[in-house]
LOKOL-746004 format. One record per atom (N, C-alpha, C, O, CB): x, y, z negated. Coordinates in pm, 1 decimal, decimal comma, always signed. Atoms other than C-alpha are relative to their C-alpha. Glycine has a CB too. Layout:
<sites>
<<X Y Z>>
...
</sites>
This chain:
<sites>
<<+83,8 -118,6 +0,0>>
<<+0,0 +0,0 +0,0>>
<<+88,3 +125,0 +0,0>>
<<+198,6 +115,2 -53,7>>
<<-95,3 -0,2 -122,1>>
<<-138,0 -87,3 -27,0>>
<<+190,4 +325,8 +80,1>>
<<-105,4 +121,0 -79,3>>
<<-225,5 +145,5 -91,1>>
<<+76,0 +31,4 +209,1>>
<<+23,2 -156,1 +105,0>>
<<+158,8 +642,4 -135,8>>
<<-81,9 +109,7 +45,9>>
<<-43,1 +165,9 +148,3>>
<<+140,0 +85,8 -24,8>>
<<+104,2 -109,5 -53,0>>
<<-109,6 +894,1 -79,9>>
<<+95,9 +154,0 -12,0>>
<<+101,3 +204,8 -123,9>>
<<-166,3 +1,4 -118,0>>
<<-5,2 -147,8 -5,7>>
<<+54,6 +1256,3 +14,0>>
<<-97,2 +111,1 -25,0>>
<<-194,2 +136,9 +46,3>>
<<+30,3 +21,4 +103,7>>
<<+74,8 -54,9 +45,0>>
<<-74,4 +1496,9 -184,9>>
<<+81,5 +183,9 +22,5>>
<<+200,7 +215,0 +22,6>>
<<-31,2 -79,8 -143,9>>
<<-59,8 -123,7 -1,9>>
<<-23,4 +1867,9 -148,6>>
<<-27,5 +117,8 -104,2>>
<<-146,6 +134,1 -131,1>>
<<-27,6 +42,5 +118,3>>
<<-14,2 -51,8 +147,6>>
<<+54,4 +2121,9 -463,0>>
<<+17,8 +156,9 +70,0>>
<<+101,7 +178,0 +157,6>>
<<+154,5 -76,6 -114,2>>
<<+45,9 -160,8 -106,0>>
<<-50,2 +2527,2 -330,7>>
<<+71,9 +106,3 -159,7>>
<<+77,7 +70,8 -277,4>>
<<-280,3 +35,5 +50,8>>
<<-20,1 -79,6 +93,4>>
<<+78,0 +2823,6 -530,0>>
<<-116,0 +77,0 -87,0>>
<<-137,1 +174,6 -14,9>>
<<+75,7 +76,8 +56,8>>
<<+109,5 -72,2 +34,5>>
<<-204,9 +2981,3 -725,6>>
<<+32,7 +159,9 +27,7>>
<<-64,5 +235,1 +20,7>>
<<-36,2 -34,4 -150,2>>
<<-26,7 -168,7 -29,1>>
<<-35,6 +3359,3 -642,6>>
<<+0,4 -34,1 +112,3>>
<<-117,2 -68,6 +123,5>>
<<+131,2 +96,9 -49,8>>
<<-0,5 -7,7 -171,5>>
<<+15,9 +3313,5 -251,1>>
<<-74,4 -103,6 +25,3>>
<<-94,0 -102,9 +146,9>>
<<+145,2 -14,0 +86,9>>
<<+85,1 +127,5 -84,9>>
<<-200,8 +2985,0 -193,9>>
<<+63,6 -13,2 +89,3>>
<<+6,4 -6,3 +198,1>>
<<-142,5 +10,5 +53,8>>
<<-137,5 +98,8 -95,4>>
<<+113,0 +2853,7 -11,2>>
<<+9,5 -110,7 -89,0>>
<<+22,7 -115,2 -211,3>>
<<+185,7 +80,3 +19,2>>
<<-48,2 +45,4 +52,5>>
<<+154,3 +2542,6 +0,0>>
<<+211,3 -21,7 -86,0>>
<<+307,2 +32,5 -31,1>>
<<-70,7 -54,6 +66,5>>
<<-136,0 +1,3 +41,7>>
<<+512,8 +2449,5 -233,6>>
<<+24,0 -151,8 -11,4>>
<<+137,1 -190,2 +18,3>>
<<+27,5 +84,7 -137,6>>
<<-61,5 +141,3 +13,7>>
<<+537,9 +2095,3 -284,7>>
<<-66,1 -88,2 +57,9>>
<<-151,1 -40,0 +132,8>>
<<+16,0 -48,0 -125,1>>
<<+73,1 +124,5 -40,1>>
<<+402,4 +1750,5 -190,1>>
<<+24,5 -70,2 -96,7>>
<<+126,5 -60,2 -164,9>>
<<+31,8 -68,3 +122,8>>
<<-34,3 +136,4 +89,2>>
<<+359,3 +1454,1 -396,1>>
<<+0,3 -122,9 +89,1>>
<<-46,3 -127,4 +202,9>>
<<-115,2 -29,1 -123,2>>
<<-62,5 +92,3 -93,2>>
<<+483,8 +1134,0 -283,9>>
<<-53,8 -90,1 -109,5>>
<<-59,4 -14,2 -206,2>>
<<+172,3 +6,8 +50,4>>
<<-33,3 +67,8 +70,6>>
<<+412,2 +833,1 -510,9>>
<<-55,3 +124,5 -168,6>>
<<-154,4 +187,7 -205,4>>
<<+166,7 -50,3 +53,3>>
<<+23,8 -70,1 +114,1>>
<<+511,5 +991,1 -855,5>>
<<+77,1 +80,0 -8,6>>
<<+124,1 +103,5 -120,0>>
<<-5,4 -56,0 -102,8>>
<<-56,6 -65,4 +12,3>>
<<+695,4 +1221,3 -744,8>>
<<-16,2 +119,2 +59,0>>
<<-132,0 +121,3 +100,6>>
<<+71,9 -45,6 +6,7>>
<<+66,0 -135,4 -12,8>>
<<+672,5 +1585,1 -645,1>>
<<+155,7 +76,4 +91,3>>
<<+255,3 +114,0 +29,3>>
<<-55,5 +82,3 -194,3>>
<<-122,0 -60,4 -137,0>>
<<+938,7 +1728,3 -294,5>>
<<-73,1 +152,5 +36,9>>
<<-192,0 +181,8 +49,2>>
<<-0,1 -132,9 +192,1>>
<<+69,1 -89,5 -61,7>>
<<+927,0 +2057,3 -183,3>>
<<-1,8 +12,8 +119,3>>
<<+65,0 -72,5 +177,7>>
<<+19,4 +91,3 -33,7>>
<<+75,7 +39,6 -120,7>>
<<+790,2 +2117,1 +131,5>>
<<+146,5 +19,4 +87,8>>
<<+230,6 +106,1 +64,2>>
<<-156,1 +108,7 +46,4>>
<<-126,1 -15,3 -96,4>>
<<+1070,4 +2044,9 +426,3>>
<<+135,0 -80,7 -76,7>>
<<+250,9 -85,2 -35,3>>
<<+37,1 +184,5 +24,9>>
<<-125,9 +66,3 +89,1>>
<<+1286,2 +1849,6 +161,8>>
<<-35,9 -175,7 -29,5>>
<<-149,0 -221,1 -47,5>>
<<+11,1 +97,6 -177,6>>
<<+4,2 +161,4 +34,8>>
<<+1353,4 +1446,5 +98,7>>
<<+49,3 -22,6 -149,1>>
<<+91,2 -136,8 -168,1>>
<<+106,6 -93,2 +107,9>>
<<-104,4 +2,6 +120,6>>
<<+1510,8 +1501,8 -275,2>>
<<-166,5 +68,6 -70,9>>
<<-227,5 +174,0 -53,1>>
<<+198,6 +121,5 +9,0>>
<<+93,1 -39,3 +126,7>>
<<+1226,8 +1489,7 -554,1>>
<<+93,2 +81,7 -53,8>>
<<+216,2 +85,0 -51,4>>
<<-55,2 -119,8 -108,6>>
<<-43,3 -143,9 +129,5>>
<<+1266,0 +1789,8 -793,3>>
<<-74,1 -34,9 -137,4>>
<<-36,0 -17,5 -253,2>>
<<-77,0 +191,2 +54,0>>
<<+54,2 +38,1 +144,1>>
<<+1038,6 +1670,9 -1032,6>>
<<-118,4 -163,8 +12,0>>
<<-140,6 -230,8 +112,8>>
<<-106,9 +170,1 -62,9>>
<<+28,4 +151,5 +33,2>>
<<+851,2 +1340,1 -1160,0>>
<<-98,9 -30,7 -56,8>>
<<-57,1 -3,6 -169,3>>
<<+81,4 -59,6 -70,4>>
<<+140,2 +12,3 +13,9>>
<<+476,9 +1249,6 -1254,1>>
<<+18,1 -142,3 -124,8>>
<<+59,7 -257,1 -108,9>>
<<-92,0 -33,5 +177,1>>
<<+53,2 +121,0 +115,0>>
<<+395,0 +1051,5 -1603,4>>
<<-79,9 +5,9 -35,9>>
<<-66,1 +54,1 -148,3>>
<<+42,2 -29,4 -104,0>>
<<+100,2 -38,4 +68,7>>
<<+72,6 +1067,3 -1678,4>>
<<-73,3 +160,0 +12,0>>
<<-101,6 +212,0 +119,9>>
<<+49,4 -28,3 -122,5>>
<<-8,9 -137,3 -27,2>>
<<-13,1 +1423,4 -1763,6>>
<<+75,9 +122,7 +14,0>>
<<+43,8 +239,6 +35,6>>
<<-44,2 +22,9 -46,5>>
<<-134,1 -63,5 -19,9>>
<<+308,5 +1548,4 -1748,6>>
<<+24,0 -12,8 +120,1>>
<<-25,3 -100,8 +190,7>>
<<+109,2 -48,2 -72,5>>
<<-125,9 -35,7 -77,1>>
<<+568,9 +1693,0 -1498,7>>
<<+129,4 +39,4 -10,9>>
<<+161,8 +157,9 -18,9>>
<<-18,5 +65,1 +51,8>>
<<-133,9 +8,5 +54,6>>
<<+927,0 +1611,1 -1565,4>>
<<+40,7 +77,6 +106,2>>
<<-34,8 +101,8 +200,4>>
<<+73,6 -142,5 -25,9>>
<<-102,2 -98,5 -42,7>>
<<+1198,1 +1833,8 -1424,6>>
<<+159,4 -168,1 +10,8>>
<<+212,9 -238,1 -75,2>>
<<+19,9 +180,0 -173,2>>
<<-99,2 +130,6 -26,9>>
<<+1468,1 +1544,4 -1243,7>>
<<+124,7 +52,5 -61,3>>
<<+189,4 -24,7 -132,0>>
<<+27,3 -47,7 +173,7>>
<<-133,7 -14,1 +47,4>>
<<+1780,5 +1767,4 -1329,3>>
<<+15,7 +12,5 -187,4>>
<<+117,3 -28,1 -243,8>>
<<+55,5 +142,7 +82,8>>
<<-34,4 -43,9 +92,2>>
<<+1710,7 +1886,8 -1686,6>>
<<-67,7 -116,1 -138,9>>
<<-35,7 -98,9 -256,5>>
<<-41,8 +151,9 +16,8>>
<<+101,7 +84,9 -22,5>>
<<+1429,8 +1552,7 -1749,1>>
<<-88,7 +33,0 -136,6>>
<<-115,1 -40,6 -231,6>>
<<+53,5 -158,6 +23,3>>
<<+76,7 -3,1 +98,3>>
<<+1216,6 +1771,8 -1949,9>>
<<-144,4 +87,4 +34,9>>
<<-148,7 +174,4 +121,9>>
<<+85,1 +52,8 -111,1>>
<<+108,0 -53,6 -28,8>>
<<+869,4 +1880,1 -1955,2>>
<<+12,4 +117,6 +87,5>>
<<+100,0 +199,6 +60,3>>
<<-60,4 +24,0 -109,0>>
<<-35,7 -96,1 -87,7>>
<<+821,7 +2117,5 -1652,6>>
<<-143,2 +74,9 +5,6>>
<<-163,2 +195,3 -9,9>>
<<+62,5 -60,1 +142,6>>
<<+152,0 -49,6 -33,5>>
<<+436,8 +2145,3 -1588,8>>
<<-101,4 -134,6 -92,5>>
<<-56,1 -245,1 -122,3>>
<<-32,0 -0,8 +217,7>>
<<+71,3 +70,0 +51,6>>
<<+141,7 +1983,0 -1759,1>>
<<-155,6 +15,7 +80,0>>
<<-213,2 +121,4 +105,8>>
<<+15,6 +31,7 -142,6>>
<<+141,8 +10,4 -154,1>>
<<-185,8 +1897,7 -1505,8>>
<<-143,6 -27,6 -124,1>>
<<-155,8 -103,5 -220,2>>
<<+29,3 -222,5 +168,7>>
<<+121,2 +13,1 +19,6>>
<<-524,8 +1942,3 -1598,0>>
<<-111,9 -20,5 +83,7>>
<<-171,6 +82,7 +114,2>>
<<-17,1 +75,6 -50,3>>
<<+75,2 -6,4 -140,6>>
<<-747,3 +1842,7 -1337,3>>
<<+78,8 +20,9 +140,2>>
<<+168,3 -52,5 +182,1>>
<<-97,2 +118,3 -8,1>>
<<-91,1 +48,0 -75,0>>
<<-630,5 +1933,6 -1057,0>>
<<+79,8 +159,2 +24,9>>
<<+117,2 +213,3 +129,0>>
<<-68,0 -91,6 +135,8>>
<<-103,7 -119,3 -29,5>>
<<-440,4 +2258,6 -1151,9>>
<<+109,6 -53,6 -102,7>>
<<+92,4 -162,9 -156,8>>
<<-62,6 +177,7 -36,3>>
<<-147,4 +27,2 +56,1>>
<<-64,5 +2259,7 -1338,7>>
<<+50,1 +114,9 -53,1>>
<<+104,0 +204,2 +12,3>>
<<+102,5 -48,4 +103,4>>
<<-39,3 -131,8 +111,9>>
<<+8,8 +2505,4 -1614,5>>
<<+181,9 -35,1 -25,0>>
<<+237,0 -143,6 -43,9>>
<<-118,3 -18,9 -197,7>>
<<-165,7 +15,9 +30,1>>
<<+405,4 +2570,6 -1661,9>>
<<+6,8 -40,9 -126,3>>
<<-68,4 +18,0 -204,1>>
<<+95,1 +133,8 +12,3>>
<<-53,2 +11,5 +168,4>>
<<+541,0 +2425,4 -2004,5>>
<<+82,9 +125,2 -14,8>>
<<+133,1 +132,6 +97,4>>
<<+109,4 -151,2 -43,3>>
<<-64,1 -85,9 -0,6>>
<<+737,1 +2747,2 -2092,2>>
<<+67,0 +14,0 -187,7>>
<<+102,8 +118,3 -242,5>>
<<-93,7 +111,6 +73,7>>
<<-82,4 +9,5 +101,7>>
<<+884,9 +2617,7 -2440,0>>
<<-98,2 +13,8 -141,6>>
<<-197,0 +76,7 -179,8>>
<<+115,9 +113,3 +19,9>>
<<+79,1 -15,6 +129,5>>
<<+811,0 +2537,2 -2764,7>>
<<-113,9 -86,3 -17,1>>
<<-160,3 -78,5 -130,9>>
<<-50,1 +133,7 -14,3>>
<<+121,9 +63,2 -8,1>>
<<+526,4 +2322,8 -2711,5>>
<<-134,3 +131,6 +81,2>>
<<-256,7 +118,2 +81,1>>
<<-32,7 -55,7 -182,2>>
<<+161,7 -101,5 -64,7>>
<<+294,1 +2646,4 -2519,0>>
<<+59,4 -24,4 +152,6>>
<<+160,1 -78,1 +198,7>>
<<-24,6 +237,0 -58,0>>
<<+17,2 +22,0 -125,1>>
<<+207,6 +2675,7 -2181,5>>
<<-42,0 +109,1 +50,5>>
<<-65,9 +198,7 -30,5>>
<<-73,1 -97,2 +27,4>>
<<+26,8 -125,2 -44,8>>
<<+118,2 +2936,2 -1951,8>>
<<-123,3 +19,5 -20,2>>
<<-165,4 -90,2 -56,6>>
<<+31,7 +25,1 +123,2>>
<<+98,4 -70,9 +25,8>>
<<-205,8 +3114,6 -1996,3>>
<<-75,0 -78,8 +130,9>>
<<-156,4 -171,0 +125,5>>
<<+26,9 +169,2 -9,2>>
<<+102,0 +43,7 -125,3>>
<<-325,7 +3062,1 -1618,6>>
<<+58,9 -98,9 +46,3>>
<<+172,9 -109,8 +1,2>>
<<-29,4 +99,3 +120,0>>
<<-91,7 +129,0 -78,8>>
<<-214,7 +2730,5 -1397,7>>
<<+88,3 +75,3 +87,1>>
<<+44,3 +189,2 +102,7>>
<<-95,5 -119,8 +104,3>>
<<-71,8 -52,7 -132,6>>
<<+43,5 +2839,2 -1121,3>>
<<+30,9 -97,4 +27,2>>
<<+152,1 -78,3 +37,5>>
<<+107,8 +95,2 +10,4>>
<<+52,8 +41,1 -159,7>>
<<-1,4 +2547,2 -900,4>>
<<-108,1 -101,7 -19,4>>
<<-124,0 -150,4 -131,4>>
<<+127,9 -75,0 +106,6>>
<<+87,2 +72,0 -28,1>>
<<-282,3 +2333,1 -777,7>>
<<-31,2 -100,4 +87,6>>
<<+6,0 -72,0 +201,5>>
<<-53,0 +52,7 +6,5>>
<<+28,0 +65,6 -103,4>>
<<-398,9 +2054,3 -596,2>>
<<-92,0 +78,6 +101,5>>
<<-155,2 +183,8 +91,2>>
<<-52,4 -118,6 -44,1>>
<<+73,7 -60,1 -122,7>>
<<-550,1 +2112,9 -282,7>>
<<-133,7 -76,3 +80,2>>
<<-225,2 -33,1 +150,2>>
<<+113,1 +14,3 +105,9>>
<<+108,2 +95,6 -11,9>>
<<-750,4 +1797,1 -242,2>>
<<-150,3 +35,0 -78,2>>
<<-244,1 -44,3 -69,9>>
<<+60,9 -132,9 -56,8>>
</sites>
């Protein structure tokens, strides 16, 4: 069964920025995941720590400490 491509839009420009692959998350024009899908989390591959946290089908930044951003900045598009 092959991996459903999913596409991840900016909530400020509604460009898309990434794709998901599997469980993983490329930005657009690139073969090198940047980040990594567990559940409701989004790991960060270089630093492998909380990056974004998904609610549906938008993605609020982790920005330290255990908080998160106020509004999502990115979204599914499906």
């Amino acid at each position: 069964m092959e991996a459903k491509e999913r596409y991840l839009y900016d909530c400020v420009s509604d460009r898309a920025v990434f794709y998901e692959a599997g469980e993983y998350l490329f930005p657009l024009a690139s073969s090198t995941a940047e980040y990594w899908i567990d559940g409701d989390y989004v790991y960060c591959m270089k630093t492998d720590s909380i990056a974004f946290w998904v609610l549906g089908k938008q993605l609020y930044q982790h920005i330290g400490r255990g908080e998160l951003t106020r509004d999502p900045v990115l979204y599914y598009g499906d």
